[in-house]
N, C-alpha and C positions, 0 to 999 in steps of 0.2 A: 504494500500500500504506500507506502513511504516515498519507493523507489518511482511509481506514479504520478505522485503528487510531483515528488520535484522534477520529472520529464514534464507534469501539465505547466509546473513553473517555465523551466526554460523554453517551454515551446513558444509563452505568452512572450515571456524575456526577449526572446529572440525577433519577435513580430516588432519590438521596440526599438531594436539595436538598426533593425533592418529600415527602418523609417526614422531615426535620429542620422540629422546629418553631421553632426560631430566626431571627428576621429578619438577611437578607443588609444587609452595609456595602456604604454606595456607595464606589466607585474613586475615587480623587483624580484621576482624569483626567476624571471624567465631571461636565462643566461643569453639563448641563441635569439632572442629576438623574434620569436615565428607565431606569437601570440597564443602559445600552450605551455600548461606547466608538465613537463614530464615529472615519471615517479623517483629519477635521479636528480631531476632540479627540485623537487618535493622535501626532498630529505634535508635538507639544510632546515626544515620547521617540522620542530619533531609532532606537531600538532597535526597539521596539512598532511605527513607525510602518516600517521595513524588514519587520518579520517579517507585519504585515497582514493579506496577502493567503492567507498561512501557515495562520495562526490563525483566521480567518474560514471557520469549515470548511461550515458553511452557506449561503455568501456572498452574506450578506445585507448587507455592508456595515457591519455593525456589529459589535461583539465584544462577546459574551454573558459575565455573570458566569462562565460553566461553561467558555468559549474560552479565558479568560485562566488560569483557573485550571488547566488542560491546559497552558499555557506556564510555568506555577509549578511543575508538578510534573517537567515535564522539565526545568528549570532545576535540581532537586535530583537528578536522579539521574545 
């Protein structure tokens, strides 16, 4: 159920990213610049690097701008 919700999350997310004309900041975690966080650039936050497999709701291995920020906003409520 969980893994649902936050797919109906980022899918909304994503409808927003795709109509803001604003260019996205890269993540301080993301060494190579390619706007994902891999599980070896993950690990420098032993937080991020527990939650992973969590957040990775695609599991494509890599954390999408839209993944992380699904972790920021359950962080606030």
């Amino acid at each position: 159920m969980k893994k649902l919700l936050l797919a109906s999350i980022i899918t909304f997310a994503s409808l927003n990213v795709i109509a803001a004309s604003e260019e996205m900041t890269v993540h301080p975690l993301d060494i190579d610049k390619d706007g994902l966080i891999s599980i070896d650039e993950a690990k420098v936050d032993s937080t991020l690097s527990a939650l992973f497999a969590d957040l990775d709701v695609n599991q494509d291995g890599f954390l999408s701008h839209l993944e992380l920020e699904v972790k920021n906003e359950d962080e606030t409520n």
